[in-house]
Backbone bond lengths (Angstrom), bond angles and torsions (degrees), N, CA, C in turn:
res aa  C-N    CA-C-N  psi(-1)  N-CA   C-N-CA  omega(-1)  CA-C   N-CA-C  phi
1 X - - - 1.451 - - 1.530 109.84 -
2 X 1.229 116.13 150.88 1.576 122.88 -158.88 1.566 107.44 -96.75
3 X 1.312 128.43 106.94 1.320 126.83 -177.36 1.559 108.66 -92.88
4 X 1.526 116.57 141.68 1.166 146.79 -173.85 1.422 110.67 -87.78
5 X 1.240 123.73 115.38 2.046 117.21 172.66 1.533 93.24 -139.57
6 X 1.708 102.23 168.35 1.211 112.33 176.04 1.581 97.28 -112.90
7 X 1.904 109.73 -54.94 1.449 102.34 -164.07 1.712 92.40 -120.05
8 X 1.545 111.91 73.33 1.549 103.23 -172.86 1.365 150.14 16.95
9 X 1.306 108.07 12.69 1.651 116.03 -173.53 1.487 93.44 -119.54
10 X 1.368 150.77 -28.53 1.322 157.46 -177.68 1.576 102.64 -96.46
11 X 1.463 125.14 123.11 1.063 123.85 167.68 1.488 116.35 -112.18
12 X 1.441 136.52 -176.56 1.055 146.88 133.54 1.172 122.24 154.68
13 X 1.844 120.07 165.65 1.172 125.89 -118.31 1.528 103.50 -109.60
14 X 1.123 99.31 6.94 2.042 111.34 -174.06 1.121 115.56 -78.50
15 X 1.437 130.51 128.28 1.310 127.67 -171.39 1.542 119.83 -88.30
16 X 1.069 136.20 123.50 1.846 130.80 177.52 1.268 110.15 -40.35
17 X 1.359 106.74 140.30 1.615 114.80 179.16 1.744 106.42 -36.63
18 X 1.247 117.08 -78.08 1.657 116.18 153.88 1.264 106.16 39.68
19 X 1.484 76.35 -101.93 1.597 108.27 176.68 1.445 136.71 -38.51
20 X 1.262 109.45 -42.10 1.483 122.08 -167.29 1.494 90.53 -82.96
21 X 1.215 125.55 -15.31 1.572 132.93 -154.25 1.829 103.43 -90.75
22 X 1.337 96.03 -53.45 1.692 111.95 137.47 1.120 143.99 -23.11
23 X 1.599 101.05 -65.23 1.489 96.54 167.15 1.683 125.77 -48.09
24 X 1.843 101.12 -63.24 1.143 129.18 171.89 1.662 119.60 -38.97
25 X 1.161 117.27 -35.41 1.500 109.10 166.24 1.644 120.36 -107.27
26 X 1.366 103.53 18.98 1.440 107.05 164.77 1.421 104.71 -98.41
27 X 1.602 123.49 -46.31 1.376 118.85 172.22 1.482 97.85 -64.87
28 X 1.362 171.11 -23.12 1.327 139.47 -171.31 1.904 88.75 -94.23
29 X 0.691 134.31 -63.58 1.366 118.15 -177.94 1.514 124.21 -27.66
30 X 1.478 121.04 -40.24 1.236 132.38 -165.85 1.911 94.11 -80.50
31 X 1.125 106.60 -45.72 0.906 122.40 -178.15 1.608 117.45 -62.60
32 X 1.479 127.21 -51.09 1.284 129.86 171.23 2.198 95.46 -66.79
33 X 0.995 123.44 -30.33 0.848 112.52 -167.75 2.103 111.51 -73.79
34 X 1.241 103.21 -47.10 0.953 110.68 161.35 1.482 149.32 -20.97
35 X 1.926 89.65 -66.25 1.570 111.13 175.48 1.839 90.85 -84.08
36 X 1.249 149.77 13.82 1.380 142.85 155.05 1.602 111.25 -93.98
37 X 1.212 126.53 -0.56 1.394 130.12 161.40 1.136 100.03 -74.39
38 X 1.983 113.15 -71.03 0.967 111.44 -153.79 2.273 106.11 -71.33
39 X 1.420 103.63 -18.54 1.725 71.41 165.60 1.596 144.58 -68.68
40 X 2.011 84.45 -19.43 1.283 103.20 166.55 1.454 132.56 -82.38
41 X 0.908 100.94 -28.23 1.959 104.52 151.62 1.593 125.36 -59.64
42 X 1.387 121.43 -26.71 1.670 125.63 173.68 1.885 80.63 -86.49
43 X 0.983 140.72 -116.77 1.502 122.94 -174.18 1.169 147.17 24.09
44 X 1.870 108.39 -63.10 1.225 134.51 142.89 1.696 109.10 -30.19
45 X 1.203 103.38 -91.65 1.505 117.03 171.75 1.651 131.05 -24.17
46 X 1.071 98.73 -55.51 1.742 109.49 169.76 1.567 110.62 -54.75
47 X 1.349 114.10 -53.66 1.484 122.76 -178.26 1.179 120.28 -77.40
48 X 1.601 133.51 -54.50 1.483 124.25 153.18 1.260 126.86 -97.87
49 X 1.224 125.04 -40.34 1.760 125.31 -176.37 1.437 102.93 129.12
50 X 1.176 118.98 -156.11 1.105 122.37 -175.91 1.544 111.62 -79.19
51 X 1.250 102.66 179.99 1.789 116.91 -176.08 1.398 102.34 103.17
52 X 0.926 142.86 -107.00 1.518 146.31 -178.56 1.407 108.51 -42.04
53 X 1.188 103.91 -22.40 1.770 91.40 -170.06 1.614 103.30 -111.32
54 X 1.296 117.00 18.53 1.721 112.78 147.98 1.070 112.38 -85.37
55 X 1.172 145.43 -22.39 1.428 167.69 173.71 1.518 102.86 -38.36
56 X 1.427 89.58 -82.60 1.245 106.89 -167.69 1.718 117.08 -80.65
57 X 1.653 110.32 -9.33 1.736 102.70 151.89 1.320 110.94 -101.84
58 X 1.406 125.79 37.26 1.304 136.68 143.46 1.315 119.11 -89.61
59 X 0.873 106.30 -52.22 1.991 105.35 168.64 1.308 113.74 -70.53
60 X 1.346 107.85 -27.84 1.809 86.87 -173.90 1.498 109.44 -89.69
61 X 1.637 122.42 -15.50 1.588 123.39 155.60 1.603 89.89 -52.08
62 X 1.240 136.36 -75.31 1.455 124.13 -159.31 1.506 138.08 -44.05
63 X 1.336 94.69 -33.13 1.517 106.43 -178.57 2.091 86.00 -92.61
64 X 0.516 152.53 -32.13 1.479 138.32 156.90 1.029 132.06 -60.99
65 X 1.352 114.18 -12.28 1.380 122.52 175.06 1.662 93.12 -103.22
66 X 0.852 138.17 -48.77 2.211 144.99 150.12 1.827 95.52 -12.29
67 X 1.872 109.89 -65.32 0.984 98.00 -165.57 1.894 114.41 -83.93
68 X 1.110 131.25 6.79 1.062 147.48 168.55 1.896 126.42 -63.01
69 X 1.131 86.51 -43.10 1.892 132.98 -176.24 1.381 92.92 -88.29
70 X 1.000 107.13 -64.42 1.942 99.99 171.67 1.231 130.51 -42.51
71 X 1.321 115.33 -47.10 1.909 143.18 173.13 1.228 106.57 -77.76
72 X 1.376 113.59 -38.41 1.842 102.19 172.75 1.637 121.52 -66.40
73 X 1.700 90.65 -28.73 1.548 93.51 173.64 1.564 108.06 -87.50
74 X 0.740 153.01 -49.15 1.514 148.96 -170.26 1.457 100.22 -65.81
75 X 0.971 121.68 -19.48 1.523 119.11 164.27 1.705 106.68 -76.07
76 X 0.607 107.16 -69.87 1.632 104.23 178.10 1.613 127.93 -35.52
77 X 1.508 108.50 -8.54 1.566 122.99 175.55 1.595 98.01 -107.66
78 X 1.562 124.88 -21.37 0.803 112.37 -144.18 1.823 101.11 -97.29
79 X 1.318 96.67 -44.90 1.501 127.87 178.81 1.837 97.62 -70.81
80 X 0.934 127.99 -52.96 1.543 122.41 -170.56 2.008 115.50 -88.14
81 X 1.125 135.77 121.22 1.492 136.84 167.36 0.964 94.05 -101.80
82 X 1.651 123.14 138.90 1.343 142.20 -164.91 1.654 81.66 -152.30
83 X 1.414 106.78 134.95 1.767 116.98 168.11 1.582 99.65 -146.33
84 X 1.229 121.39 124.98 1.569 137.16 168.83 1.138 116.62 -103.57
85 X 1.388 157.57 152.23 1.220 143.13 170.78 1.791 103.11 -169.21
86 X 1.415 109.09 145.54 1.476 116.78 178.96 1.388 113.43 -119.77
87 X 1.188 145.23 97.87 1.097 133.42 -124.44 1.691 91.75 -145.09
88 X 1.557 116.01 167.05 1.527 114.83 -179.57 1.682 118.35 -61.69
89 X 1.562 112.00 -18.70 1.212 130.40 -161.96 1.851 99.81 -90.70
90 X 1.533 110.90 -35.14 1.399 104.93 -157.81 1.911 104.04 143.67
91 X 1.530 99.93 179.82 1.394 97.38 -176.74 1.771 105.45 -110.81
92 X 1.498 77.85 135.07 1.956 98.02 174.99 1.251 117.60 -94.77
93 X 1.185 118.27 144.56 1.923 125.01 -176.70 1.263 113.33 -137.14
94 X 1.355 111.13 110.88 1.662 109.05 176.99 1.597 120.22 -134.40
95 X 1.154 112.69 123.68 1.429 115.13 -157.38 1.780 111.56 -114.28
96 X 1.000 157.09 149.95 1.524 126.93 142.55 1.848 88.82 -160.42
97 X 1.124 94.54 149.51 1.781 141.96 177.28 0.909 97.44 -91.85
98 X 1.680 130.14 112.33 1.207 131.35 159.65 1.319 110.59 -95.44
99 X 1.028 143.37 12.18 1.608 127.65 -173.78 1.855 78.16 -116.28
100 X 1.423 145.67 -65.45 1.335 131.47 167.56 1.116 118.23 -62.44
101 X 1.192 149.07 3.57 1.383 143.60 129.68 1.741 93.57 86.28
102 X 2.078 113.79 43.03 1.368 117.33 170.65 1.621 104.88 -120.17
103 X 1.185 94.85 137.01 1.667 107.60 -174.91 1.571 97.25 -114.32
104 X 1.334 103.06 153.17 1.797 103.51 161.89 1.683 112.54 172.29
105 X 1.505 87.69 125.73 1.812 100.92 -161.50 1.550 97.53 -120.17
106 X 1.469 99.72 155.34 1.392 92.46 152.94 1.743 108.94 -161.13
107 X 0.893 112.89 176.66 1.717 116.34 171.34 1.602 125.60 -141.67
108 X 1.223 93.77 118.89 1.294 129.52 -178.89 1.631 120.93 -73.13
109 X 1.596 131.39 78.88 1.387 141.82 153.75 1.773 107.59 -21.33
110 X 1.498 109.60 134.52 1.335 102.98 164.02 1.433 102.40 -71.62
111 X 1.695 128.27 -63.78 1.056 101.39 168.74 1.753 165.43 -43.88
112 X 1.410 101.86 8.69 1.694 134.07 -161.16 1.809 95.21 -117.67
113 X 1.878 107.79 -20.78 1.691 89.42 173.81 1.535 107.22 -92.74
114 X 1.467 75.13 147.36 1.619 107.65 176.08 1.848 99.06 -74.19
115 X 1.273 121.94 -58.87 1.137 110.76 174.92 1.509 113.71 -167.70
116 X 1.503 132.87 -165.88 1.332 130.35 -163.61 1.598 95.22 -134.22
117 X 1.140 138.68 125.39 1.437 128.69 164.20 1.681 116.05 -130.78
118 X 1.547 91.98 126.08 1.584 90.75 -173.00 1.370 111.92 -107.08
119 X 1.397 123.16 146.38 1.334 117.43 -174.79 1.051 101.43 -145.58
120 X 1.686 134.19 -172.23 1.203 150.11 -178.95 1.778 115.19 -78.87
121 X 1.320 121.97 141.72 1.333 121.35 173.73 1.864 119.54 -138.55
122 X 1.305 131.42 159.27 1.330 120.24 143.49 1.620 149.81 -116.96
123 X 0.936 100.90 152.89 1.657 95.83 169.13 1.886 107.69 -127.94
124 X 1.365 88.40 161.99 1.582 87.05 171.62 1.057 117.05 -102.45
125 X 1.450 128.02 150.24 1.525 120.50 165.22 1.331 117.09 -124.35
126 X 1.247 131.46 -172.39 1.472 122.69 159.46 1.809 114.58 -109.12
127 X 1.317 101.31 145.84 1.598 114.56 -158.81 1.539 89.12 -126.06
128 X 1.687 100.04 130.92 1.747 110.12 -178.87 1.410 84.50 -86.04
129 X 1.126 124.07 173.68 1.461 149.45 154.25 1.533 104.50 -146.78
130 X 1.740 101.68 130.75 1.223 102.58 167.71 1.462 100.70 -128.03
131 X 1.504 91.32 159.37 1.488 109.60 -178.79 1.804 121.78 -142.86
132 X 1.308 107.82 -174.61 1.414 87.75 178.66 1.813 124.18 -96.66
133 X 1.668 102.87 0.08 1.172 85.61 -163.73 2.198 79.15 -116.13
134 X 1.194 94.35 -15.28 1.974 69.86 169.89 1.734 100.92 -175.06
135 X 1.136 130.06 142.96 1.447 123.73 -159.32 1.606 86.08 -93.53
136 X 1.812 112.91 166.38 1.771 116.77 174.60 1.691 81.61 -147.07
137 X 1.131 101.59 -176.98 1.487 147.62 -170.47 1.367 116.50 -151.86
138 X 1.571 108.08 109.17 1.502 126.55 164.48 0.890 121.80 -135.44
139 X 1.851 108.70 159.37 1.350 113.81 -161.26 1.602 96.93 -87.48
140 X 1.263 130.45 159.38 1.647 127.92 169.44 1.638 98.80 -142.65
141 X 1.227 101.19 158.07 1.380 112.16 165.78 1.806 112.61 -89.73
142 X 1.706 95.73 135.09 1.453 95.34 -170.98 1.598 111.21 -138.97
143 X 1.574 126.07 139.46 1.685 123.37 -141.50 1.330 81.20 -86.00
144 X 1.527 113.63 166.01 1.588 145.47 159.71 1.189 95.82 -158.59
145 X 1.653 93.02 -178.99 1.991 104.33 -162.10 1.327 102.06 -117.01
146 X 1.818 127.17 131.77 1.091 125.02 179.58 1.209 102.66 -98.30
147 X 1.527 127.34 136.31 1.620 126.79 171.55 1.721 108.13 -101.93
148 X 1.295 107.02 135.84 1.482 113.07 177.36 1.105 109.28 -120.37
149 X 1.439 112.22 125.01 1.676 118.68 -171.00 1.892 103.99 -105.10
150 X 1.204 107.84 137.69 1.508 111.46 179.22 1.547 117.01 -124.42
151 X 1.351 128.34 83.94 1.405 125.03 159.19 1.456 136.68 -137.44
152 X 1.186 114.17 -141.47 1.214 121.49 -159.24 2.046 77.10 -122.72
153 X 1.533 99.23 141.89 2.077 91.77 -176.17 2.060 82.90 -109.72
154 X 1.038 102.02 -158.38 1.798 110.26 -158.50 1.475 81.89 -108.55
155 X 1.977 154.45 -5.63 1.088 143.49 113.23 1.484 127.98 -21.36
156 X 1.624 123.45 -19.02 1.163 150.87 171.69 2.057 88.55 55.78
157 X 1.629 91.02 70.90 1.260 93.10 -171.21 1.968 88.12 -117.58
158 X 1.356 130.24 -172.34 1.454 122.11 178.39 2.107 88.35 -125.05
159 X 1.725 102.48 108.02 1.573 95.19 -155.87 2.135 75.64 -107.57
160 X 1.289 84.35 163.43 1.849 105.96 167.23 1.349 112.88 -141.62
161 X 0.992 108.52 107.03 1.762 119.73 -171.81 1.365 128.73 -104.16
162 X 0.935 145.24 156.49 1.973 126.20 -173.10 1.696 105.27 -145.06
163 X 0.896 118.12 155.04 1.289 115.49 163.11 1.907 125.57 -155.91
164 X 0.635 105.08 -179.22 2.119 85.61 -173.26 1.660 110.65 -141.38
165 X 0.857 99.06 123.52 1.654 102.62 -178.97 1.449 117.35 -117.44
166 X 1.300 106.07 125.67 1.577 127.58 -160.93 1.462 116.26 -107.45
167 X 1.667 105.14 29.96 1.707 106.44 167.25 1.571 84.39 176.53
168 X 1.697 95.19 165.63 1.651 101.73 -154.70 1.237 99.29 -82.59
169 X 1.319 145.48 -48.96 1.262 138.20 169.62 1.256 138.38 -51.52
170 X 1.089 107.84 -2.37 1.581 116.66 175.38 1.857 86.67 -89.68
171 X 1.239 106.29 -60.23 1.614 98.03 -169.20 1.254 112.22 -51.01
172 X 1.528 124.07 -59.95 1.216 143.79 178.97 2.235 100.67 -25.02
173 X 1.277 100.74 -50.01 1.192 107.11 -158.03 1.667 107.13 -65.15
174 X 1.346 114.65 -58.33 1.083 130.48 149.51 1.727 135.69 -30.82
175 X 1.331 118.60 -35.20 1.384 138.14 140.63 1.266 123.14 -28.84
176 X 1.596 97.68 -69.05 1.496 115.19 -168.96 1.795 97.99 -76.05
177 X 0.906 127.54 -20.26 1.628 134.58 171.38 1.813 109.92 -61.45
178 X 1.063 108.10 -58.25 1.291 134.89 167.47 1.432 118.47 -44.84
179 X 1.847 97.36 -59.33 1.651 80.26 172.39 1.611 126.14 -95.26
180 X 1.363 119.41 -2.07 1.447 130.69 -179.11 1.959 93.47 -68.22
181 X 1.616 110.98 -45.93 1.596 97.75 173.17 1.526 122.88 -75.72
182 X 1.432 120.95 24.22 1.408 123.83 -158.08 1.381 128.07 35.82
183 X 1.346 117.66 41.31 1.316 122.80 176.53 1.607 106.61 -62.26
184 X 1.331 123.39 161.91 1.221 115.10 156.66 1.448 129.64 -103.59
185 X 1.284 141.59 130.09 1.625 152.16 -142.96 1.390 114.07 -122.45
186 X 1.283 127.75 84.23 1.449 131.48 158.39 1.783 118.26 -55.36
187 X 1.303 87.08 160.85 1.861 86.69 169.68 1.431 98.78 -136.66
188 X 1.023 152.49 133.63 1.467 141.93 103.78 1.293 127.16 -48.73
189 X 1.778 110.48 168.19 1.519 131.75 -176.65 1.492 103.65 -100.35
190 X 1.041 109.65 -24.22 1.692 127.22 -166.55 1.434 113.86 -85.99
191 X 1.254 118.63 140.74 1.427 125.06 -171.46 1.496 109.28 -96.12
192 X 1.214 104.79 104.02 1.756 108.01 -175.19 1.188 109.55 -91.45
193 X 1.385 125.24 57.63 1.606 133.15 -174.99 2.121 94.57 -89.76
194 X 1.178 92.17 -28.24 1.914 93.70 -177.96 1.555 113.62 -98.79
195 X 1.540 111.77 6.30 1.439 125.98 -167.77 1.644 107.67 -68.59
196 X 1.087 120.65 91.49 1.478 114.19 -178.89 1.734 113.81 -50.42
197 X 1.480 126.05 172.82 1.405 112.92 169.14 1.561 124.38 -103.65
198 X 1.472 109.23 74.59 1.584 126.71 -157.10 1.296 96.76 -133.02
199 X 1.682 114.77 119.05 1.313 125.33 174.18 1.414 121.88 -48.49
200 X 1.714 119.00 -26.73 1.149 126.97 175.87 1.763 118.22 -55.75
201 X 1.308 85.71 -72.78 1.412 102.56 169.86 1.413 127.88 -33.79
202 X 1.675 102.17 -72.68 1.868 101.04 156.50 1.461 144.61 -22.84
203 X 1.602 97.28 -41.84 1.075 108.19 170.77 1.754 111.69 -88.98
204 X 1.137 126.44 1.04 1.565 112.97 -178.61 1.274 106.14 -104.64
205 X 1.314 106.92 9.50 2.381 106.38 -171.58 1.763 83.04 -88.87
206 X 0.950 122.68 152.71 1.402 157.78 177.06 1.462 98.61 -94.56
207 X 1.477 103.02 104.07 1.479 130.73 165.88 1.461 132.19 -145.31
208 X 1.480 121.85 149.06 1.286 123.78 169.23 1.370 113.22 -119.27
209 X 1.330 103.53 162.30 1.666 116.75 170.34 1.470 125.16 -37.62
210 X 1.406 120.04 121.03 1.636 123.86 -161.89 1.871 86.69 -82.66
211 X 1.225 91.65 124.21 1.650 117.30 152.20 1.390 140.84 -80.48
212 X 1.289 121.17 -14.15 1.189 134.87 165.16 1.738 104.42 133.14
213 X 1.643 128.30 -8.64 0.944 118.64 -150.38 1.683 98.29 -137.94
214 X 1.335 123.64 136.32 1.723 111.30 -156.14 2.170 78.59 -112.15
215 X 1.351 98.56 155.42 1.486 123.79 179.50 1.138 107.49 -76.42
216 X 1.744 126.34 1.29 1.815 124.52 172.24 1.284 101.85 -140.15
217 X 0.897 128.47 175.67 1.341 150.57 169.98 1.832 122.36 -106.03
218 X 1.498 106.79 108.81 2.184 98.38 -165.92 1.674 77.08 -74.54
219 X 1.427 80.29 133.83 1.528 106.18 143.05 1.569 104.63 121.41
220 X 1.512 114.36 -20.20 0.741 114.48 -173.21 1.583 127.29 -84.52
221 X 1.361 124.89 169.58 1.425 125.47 -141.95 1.957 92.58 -97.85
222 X 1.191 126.91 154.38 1.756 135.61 -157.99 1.323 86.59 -142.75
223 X 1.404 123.06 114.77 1.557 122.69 142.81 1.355 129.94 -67.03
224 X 1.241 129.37 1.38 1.664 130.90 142.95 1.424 88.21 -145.10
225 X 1.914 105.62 179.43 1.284 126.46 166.30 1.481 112.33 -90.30
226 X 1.459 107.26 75.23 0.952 123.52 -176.37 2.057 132.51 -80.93
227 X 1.376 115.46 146.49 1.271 126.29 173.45 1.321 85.15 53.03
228 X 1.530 128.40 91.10 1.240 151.12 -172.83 1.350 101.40 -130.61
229 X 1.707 114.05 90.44 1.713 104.79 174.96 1.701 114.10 -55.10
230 X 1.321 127.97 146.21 1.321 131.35 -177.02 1.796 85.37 -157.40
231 X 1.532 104.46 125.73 1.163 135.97 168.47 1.806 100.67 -76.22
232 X 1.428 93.24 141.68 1.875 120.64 -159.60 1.925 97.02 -57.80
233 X 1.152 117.78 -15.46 1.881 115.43 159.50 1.357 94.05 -64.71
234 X 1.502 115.39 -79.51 1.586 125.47 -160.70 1.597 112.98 -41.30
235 X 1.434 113.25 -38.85 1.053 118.66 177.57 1.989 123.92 -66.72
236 X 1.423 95.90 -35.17 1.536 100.57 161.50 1.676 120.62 -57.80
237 X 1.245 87.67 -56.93 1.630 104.94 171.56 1.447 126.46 -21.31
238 X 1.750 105.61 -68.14 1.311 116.43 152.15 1.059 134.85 -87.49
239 X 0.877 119.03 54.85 1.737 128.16 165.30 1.468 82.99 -141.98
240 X 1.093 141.01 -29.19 1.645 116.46 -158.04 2.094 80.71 -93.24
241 X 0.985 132.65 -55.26 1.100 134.07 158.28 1.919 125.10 3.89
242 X 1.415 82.89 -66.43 1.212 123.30 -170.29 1.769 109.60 -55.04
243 X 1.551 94.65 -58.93 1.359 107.91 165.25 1.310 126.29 -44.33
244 X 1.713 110.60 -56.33 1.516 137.88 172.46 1.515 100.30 -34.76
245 X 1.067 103.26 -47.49 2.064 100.01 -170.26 1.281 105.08 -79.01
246 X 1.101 132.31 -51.85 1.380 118.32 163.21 1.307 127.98 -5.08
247 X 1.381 78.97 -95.54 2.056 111.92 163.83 1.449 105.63 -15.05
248 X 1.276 103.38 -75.37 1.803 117.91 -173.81 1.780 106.84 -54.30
249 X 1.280 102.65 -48.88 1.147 97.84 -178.77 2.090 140.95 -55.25
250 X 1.839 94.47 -23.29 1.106 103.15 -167.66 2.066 90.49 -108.07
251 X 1.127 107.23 -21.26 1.650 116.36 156.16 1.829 104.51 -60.72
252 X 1.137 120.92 -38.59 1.494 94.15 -171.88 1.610 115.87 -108.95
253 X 1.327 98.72 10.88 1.549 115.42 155.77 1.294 116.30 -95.37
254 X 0.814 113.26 -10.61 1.725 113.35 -177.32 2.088 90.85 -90.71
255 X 1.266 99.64 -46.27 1.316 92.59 -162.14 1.986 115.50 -81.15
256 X 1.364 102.00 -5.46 0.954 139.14 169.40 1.629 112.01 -52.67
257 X 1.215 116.20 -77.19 1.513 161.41 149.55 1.615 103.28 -27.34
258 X 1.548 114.53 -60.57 1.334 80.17 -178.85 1.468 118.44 -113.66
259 X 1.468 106.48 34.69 1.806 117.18 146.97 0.939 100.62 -72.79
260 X 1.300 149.81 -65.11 1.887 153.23 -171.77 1.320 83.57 -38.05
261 X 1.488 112.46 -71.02 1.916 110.00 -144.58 2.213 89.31 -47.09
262 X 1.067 98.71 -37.33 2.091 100.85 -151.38 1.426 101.90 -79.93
263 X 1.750 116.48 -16.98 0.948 123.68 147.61 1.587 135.48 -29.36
264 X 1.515 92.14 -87.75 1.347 137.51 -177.59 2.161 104.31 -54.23
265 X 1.264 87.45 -29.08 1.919 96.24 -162.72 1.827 85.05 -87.43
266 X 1.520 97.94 -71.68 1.524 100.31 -147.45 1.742 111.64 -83.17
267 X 1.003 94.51 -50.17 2.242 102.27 171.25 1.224 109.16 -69.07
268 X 1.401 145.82 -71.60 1.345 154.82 -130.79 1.719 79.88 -65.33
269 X 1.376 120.22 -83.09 1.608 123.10 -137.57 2.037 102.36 -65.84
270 X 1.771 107.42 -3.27 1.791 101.26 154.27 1.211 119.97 -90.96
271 X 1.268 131.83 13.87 1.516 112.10 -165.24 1.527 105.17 -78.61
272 X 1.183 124.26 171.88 1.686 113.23 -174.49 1.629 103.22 -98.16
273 X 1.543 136.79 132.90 0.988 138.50 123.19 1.469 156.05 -29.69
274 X 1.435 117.76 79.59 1.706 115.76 -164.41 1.324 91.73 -106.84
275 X 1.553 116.07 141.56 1.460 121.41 138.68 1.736 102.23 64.17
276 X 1.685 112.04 32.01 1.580 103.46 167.75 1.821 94.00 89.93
277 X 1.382 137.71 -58.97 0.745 137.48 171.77 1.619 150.71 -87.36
278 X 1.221 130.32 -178.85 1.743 109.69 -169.77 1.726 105.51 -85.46
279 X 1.422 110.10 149.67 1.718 103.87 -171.85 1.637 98.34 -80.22
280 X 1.472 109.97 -175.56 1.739 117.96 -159.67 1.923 98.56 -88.48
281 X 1.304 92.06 -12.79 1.462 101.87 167.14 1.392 125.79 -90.31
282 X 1.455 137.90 -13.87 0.885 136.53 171.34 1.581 149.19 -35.27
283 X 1.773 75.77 -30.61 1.863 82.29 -171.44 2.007 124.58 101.65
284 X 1.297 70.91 5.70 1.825 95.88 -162.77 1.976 78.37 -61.38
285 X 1.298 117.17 -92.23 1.277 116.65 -166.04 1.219 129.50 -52.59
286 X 1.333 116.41 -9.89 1.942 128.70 161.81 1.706 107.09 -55.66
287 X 1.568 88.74 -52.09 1.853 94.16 -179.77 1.144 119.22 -59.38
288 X 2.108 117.45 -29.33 1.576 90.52 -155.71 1.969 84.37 -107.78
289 X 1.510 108.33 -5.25 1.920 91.53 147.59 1.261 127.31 -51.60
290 X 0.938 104.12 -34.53 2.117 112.86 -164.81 1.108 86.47 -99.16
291 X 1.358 157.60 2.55 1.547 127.53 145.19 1.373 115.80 -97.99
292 X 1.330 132.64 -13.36 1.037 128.77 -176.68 1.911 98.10 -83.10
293 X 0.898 119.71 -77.23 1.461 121.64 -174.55 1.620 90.14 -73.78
294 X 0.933 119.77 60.17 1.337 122.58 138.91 1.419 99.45 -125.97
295 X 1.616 126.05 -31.27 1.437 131.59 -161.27 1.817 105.96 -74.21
296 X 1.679 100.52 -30.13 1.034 123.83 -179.60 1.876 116.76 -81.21
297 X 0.977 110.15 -67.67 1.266 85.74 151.71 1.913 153.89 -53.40
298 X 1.359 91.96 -2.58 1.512 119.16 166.72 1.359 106.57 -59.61
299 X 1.370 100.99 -55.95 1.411 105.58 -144.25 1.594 104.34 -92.13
């Protein structure tokens, strides 16, 4: 989720009116756009039949399913308050769920941390590539720095806190906060993007004392999500996971396979023949939907 700051030490997760204003007329657009497929698909239909008019209640499921994805996200800023803050006193945490109606804060003394540990994290972004014969857009995985806070909060509770910073000066700033209160600052090599917030755990990642200089570079581009500490659960997890796709995978080729065969056996040899070619009724373009987003959902 995308956090909002002005002077990097204050965070949080609320979007500017702007914005929300944004959201709201991107979902009614998708949405008016949508139900105008689908009037034009009953239209379609009345006048020729099918063929053209799967088409076009294919796009208008899409842009409804666009505006769906839209509302799920604007819900997610809307329903959740997230507040971060680094402050002269120490770090503040304030969270609350409005649709479960759970709140939970706490505050963190510089003097009450046990320690600071910074490690590796990701996010994805999208990366243009241009070329000469046609430009694309892909998503890649790209490093930032996760900070893990370890103390005791003024609840005199034992809290583990995390947070991720996605450009060097925001971290940098925060650092220098850290060490002006003499906190103490670990670094890891390891990417604690799967690091749960459990004192146990924290303490079993393999780290030394931060020197001023981190083992990656934020911002920069990762050809996998790599050297990802995962505790000996997590590690079952994915591998049993791992298996699961398999499984599914050679299950939905099989089942894949013998739609073609029931295809190919029982529909294909009625379709009607006009003029050398298949008529607009045939079914010709039902088939080569259902193989394409079948190929697509494969993958």
């Amino acid at each position: 989720m995308e956090m909002q700051t002005k002077d990097n030490l204050n965070f949080t997760n609320q979007l500017p009116k702007w914005a929300i204003g944004c959201h709201i007329g991107l979902i009614s657009l998708f949405v008016l756009l949508g139900m105008g497929m689908f009037v034009l698909t009953a239209l379609e239909v009345s006048e020729t039949g099918l063929g053209f008019s799967i088409l076009l209640l294919a796009i208008g499921v899409v842009f409804l399913g666009l505006s769906w994805f839209a509302y799920k996200n604007l819900r997610k800023y809307l329903d959740l308050i997230i507040k971060v803050s680094v402050s002269e006193q120490g770090y503040d945490y304030y969270a609350k769920d409005k649709r479960k109606g759970v709140e939970h804060k706490f505050f963190l003394p510089y003097e009450k941390m046990t320690y600071v540990l910074i490690g590796m994290d990701y996010r994805m972004m999208a990366k243009y590539k241009y070329s000469v014969h046609h430009d694309s857009t892909k998503l890649v995985p790209v490093r930032s720095a996760k900070i893990v806070i370890r103390g005791v909060s003024t609840d005199n509770r034992l809290e583990v806190t995390s947070f991720s910073h996605w450009d060097q000066q925001s971290l940098h700033k925060w650092i220098e906060v850290f060490q002006k209160h003499g906190v103490d600052i670990f670094h890891t090599d390891k990417a604690l993007t799967a690091v749960p917030d459990n004192p146990e755990v924290i303490e079993s990642i393999p780290k030394e004392k931060f020197e001023g200089s981190l083992s990656f570079v934020i911002g920069s581009e990762a050809d996998d999500l790599e050297n990802i500490y995962l505790t000996e659960e997590q590690q079952v997890l994915v591998e049993e996971k791992e298996k699961r796709g398999q499984k599914n995978g050679i299950y939905f080729t099989l089942l894949i396979s013998m739609a073609q065969i029931i295809m190919i056996c029982a529909w294909f040899p009625h379709w009607e023949i006009v003029d050398k070619s298949f008529s607009d009724s045939s079914g010709e373009f039902v088939a080569l939907l259902f193989t394409i987003l079948s190929q697509f959902l494969f993958i």
